[in-house]
C-alpha positions, 0 to 999 in steps of 0.5 A, spaced: 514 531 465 515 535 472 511 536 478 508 542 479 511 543 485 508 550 487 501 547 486 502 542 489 504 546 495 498 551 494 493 544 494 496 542 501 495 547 506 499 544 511 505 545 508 506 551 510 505 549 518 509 542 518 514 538 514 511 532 513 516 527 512 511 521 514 508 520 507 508 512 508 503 513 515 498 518 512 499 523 507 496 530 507 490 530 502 491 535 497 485 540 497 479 537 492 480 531 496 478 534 502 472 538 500 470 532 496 469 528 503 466 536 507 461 536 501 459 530 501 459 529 509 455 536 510 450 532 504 448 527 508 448 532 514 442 536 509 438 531 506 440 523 509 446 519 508 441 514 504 439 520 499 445 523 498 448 516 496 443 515 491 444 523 489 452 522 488 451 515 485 455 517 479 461 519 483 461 512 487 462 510 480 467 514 478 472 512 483 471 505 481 473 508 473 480 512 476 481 506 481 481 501 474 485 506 471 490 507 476 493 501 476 491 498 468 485 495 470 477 493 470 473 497 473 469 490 475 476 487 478 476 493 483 472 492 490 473 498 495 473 497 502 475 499 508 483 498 508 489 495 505 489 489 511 481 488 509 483 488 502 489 482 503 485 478 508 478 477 503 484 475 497 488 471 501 482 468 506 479 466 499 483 461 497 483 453 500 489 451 502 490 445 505 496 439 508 502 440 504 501 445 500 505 452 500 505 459 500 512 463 498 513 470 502 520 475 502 523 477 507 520 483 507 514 481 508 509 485 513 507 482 520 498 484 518 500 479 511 505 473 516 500 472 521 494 471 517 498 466 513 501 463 518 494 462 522 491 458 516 498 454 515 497 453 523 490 450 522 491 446 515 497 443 515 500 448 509 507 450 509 509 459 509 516 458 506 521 464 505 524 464 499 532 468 500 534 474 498 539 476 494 546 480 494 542 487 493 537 486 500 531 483 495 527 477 493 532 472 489 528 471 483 532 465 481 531 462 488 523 464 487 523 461 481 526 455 483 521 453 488 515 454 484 513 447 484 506 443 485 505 444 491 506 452 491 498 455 491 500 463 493 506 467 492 505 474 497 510 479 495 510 486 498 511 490 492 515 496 497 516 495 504 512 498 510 520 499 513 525 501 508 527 503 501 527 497 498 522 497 491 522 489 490 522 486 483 515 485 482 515 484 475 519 479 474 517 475 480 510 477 477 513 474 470 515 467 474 509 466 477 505 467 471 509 461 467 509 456 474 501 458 474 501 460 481 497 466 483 501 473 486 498 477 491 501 484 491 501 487 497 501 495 494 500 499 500 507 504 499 508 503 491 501 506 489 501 513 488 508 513 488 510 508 482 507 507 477 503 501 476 499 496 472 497 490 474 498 486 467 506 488 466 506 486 474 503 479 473 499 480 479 492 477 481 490 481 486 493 486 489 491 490 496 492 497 496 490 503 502 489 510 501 492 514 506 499 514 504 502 516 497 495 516 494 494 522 498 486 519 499 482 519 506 484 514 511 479 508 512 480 506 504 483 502 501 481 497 495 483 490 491 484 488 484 483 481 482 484 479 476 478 477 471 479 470 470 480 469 477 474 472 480 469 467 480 474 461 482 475 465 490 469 465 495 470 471 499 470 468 507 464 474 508 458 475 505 453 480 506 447 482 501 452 486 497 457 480 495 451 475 494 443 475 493 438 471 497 435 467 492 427 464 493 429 458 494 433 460 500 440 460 497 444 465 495 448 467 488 455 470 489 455 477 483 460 474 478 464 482 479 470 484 484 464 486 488 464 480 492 469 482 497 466 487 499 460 489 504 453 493 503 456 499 508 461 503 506 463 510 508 460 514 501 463 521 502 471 517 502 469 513 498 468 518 493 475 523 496 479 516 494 476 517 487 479 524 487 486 522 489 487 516 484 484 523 479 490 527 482 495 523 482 493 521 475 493 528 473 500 529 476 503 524 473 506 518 477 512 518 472 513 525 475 511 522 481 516 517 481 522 521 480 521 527 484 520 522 491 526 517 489 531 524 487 528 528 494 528 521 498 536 520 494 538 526 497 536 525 505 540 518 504 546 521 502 545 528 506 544 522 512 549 517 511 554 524 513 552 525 520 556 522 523 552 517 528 547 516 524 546 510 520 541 508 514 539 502 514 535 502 506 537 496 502 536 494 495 538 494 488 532 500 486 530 504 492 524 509 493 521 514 497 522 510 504 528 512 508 529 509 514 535 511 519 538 510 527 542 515 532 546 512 535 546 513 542 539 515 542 533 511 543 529 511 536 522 514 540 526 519 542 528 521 535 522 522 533 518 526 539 525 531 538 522 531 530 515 532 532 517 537 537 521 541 531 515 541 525 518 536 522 513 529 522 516 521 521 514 515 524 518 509 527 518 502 524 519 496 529 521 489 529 514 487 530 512 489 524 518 485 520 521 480 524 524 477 517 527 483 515 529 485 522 531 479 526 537 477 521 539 484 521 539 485 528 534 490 528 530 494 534 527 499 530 528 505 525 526 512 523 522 512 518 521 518 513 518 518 507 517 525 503 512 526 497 513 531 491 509 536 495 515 536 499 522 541 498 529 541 500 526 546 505 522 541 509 530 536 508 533 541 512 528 542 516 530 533 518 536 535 518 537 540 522 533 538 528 537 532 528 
């Protein structure tokens, strides 16, 4: 199976206008995306947000059904919140830490899931300790492995970081956890949409995951899985009517279901586009998916590794759609203006976000450029041109 490219291209007007290489900040939505949130929203405008929720009840639970079958899962194992940080924070807030206790991280680990850990390490007496990588640039399972002990409570793996090629080993860290028995919170924001992924190969617990990147759904969305069997043992730090019901008595019951993390508020009309994406990208094929972003992102290295004064920074023994870059004698910032001044759109990634990562390998900040499989050899020789 391929990907039909020219339709992909046709679903994705702004293709015509820019070559949009920042595919790991917000993807362009494709077409039945974006009329699925204009539809809704002009409901709303035509008969309330209230009615047009209970009128379009049926698609809000649809988009639990793509999500579950997007990632192997149960639909009662899905929340949908508002982003991928919300999504992390009620896994990981829920869980009761306290002195001597341990969480594993990577050296890859994403500054939005560091300081809440070491906030509640900071607070409990519990450890954040980082397991060493291997020669590839990638978690060392043997190490992780080694560490997991009584006193681990969590493992956080990013699954593809935010700030480079890297796709980690996640089934075999899934795997270790699986026979220690400690819980694997899967940070999935760049793989979903771009790998395939199914949560019982993994061996994740939970796992957080946004919209806006590879999945090509509405920004403000993001949704968290968490195993079945775990559900009912993590008490969400937030609650409100939707997650819990007030009882007679003046207590409350928590819903046995994944609904728990989220809140009664929600955006309904990109609830419902996030549903279309996970059914986009499920009609695509993410093994197609797959194939055409690490063959389109092996090819910008490769051209990129020929300049000259240009250094490619992705290191790993898989590498995906991410490819991170610096030009020598040029300030990174300025990289990407002169980039975005010539159509072509890509990010930069700083130190702040990965200072595990970063520090070691003293660097400052990268371009980052993430092509999708709407993109074409066009819009490479457009990066590097300009460049």
């Amino acid at each position: 199976m391929s990907v039909d490219v020219a339709r992909a291209r046709a679903d994705t007007p702004g293709t015509e206008s820019v070559a949009h290489l920042n595919n790991a900040g917000a993807a362009l939505p494709p077409a039945p995306v974006l009329d699925a949130v204009i539809e809704h929203l002009r409901l709303e405008a035509e008969i309330g947000g209230y009615e047009a929720a209970a009128d379009r009840a049926d698609r809000v639970e649809h988009t639990y059904d793509a999500i579950a079958r997007l990632i192997g899962a149960r639909p009662d194992e899905i929340a949908v919140v508002e982003n991928a940080t919300r999504a992390w924070d009620m896994a990981f807030y829920s869980l009761k830490l306290q002195a001597g206790d341990r969480i594993l991280t990577t050296n890859a680990e994403y500054a939005s899931n560091y300081i809440p850990m070491r906030q509640v390490a900071d607070r409990t007496g519990a450890a954040v300790v980082v397991v060493p990588d291997d020669e590839h640039g990638q978690v060392d399972v043997e190490r992780l492995t080694s560490m997991l002990d009584e006193r681990v409570k969590l493992v956080s793996l990013v699954h593809v970081p935010s700030q480079g090629g890297l796709v980690q080993p996640a089934a075999a860290v899934g795997a270790a956890c699986r026979a220690a028995g400690v819980p694997l919170l899967l940070d999935a924001c760049q793989s979903i949409g771009q790998l395939p992924i199914d949560v019982d190969e993994i061996g994740c617990d939970m796992l957080s995951a946004t919209g806006r990147k590879f999945l090509r759904g509405p920004r403000g969305t993001g949704f968290l899985y968490v195993r079945r069997g775990l559900i009912e043992a993590l008490e969400p730090p937030l609650l409100d009517l939707q997650a819990a019901e007030w009882q007679p008595d003046g207590s409350y019951v928590i819903r046995p279901d994944a609904r728990r993390f989220e809140n009664w508020e929600t955006n309904v009309a990109t609830k419902i586009g996030l549903g279309v994406a996970a059914d986009y990208a499920l009609g695509v094929g993410l093994e197609a998916i797959r194939d055409r972003v690490r063959a389109l992102a092996g090819d910008l290295r490769a051209r990129l590794t020929e300049r000259p004064g240009v250094t490619v920074h992705d290191r790993g023994e898989e590498l995906g759609a991410i490819v991170t870059f610096t030009v020598e004698g040029r300030p990174t910032a300025e990289v990407v203006a002169a980039l975005r001044a010539a159509g072509v759109n890509t990010s930069l990634s700083p130190a702040t976000y990965a200072r595990l990562d970063f520090g070691p390998r003293g660097l400052t900040d990268v371009v980052r450029a993430s092509p999708h499989y709407y993109n074409d050899l066009d819009d490479l020789d457009r990066l590097l041109d300009a460049l």
